[in-house]
ChimeraX commands (.cxc) that place a marker at each C-alpha (Angstrom):
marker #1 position 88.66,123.41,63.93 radius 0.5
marker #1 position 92.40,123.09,63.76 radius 0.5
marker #1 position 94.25,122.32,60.17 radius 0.5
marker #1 position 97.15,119.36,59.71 radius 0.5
marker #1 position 99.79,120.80,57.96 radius 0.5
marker #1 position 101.63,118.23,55.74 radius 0.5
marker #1 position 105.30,119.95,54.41 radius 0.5
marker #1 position 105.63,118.13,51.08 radius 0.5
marker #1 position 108.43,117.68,48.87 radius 0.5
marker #1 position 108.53,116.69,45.20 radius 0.5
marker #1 position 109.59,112.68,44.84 radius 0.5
marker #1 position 109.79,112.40,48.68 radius 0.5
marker #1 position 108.49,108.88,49.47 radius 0.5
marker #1 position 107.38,109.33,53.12 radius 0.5
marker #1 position 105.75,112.81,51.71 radius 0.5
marker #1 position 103.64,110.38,49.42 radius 0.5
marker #1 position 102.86,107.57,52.46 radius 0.5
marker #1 position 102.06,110.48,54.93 radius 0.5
marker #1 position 99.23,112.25,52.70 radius 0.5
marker #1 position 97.85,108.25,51.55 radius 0.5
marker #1 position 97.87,107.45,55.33 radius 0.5
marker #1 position 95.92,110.79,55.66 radius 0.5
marker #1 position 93.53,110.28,52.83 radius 0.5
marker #1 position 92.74,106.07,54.07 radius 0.5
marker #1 position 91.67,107.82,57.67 radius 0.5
marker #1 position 89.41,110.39,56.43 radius 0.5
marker #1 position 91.34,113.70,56.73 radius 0.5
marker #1 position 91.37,114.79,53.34 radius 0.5
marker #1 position 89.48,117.62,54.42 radius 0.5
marker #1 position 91.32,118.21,57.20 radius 0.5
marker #1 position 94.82,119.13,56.34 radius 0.5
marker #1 position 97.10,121.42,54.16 radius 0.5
marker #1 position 99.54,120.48,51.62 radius 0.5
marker #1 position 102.60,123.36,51.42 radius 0.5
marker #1 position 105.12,122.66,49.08 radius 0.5
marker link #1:1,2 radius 0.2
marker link #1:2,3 radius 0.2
marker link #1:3,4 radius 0.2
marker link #1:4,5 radius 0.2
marker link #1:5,6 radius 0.2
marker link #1:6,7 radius 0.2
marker link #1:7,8 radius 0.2
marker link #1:8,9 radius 0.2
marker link #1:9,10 radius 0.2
marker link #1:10,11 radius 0.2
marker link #1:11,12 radius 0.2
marker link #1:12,13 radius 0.2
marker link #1:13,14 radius 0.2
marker link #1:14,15 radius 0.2
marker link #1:15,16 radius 0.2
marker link #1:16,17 radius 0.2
marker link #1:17,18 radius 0.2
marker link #1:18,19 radius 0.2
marker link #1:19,20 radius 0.2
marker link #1:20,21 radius 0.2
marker link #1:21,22 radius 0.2
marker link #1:22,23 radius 0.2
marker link #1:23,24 radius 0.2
marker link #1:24,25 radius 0.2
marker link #1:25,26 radius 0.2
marker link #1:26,27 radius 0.2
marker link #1:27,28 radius 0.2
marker link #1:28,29 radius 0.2
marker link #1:29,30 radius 0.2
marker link #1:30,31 radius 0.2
marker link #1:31,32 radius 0.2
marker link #1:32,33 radius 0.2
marker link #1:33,34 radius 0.2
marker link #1:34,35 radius 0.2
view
């Protein structure tokens, strides 16, 4: 099974929409968050 990687950065809006967006389609199993 292959991993999302999701490059987060503290108070970065998109950052914030991207792992929501991820979360609403089911993938919060699915990918990594690396600060």
């Amino acid at each position: 099974m292959s991993q999302l990687i999701l490059y987060y950065q503290p108070d970065c809006h998109l950052c914030d929409e991207a792992e929501a967006l991820m979360l609403a389609v089911g993938l919060a199993e699915s990918y990594q968050k690396v600060a």
